[in-house]
Backbone as CSV, one residue per row, in Angstrom:
resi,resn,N_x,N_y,N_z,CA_x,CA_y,CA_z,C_x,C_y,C_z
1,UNK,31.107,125.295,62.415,32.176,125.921,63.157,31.638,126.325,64.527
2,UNK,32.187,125.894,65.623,32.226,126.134,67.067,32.690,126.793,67.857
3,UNK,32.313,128.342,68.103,33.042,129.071,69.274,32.424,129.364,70.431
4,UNK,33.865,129.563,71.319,33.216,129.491,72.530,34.230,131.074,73.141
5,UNK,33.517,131.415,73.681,33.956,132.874,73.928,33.632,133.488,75.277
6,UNK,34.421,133.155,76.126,34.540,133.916,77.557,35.402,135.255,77.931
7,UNK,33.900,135.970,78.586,34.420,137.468,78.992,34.135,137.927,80.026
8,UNK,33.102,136.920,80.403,32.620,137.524,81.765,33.902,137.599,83.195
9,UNK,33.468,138.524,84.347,34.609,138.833,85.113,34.504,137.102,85.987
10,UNK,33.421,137.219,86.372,33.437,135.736,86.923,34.865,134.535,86.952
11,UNK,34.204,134.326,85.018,34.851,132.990,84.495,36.226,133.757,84.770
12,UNK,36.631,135.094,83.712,37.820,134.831,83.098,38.914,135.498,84.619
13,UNK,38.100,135.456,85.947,38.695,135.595,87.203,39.287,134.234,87.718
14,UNK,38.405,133.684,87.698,38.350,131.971,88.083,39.779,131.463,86.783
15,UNK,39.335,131.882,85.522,40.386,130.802,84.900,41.915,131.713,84.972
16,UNK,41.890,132.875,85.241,42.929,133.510,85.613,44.195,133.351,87.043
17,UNK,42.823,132.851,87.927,43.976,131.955,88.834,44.188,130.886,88.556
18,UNK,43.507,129.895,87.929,44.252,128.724,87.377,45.605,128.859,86.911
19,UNK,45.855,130.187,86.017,46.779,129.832,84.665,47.886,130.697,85.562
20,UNK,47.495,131.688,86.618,48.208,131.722,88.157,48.912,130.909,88.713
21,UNK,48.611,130.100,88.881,48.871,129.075,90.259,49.596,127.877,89.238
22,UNK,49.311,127.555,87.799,50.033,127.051,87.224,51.351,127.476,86.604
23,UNK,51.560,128.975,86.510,52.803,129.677,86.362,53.855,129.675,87.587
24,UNK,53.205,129.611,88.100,53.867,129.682,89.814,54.871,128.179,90.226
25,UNK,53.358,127.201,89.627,53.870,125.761,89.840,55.251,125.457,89.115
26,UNK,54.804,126.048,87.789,55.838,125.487,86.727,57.079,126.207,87.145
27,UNK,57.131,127.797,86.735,58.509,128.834,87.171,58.907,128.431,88.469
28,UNK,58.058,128.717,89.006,58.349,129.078,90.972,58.360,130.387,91.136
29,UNK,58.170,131.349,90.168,58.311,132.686,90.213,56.894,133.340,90.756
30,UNK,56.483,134.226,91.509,55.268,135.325,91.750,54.779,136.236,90.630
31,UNK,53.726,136.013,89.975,53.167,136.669,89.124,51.670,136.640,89.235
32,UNK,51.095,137.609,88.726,49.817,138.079,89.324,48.788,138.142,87.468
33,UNK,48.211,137.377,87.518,47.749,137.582,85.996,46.119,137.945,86.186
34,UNK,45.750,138.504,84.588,44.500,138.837,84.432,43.991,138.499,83.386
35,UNK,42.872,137.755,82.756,43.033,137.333,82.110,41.418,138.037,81.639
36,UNK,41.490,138.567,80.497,40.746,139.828,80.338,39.377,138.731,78.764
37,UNK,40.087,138.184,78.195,39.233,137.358,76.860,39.678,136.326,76.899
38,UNK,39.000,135.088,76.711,39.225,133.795,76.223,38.327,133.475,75.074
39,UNK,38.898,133.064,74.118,38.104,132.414,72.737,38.398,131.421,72.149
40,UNK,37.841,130.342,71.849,37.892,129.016,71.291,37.004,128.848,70.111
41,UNK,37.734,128.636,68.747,37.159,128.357,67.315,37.071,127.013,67.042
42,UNK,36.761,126.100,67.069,36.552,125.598,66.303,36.649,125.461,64.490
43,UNK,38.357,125.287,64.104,38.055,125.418,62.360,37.813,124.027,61.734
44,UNK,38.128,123.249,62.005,37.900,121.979,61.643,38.291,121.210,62.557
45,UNK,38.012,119.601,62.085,38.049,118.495,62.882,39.234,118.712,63.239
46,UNK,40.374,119.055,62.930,41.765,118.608,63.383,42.719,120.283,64.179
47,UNK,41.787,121.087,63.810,41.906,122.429,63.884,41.197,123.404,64.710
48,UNK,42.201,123.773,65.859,41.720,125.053,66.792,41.894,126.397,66.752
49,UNK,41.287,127.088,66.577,42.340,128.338,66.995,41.963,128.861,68.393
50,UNK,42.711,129.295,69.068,42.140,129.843,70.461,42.859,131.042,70.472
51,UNK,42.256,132.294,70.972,43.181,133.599,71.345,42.612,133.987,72.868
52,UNK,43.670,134.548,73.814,43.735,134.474,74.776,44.150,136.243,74.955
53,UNK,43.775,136.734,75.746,43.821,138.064,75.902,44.161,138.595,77.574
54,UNK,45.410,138.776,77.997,45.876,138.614,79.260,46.956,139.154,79.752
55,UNK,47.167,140.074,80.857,47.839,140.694,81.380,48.696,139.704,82.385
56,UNK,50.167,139.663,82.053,50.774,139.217,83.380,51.711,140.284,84.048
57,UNK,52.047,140.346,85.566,52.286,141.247,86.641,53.206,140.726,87.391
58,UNK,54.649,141.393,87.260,55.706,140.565,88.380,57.022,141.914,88.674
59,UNK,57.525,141.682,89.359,59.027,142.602,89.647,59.471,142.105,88.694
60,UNK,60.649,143.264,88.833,61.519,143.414,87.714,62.593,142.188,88.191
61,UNK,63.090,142.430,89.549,63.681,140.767,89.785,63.124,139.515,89.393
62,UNK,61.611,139.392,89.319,60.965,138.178,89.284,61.523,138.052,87.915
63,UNK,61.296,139.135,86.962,61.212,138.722,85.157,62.433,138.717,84.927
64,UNK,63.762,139.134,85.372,64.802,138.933,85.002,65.558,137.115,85.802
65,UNK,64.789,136.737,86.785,65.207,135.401,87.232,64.262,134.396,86.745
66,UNK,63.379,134.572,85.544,62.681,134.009,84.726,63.428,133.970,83.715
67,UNK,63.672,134.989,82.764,64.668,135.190,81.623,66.262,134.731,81.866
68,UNK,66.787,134.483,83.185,67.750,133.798,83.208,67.615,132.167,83.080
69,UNK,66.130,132.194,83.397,65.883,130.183,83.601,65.655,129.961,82.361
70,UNK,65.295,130.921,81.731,65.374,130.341,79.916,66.757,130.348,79.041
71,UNK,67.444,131.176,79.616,69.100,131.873,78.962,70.039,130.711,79.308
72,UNK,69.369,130.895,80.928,70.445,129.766,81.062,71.987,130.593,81.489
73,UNK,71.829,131.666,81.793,72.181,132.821,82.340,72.469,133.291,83.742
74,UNK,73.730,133.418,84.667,73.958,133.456,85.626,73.808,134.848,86.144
């Protein structure tokens, strides 16, 4: 069994704007994330578990014109 476990401020700064700049891409919405633990298990050949430990940060306009793009909601 294989884990991999990132905590340092470094990495989980660096992979925190990734998953940034990919929320942004995808929504179009402004959100500011932190991404505090990353962990990767290894349970078997066919089997991951990963837990992710992460703060996301936006206006209250931003999260309600997010929750309308899922509702579908005018």
């Amino acid at each position: 069994m294989d884990i991999m476990k990132i905590e340092s401020k470094f990495m989980t700064g660096l992979i925190g704007k990734v998953i940034e700049r990919l929320l942004r891409k995808k929504t179009g919405r402004d959100v500011k994330v932190q991404l505090n633990e990353l962990g990767v298990q290894n349970i078997t050949d066919d089997v991951i578990s990963a837990k992710i430990n992460l703060e996301v940060r936006m206006s209250k306009e931003e999260l309600s014109k997010l929750l309308e793009s899922f509702t579908g909601e005018s």
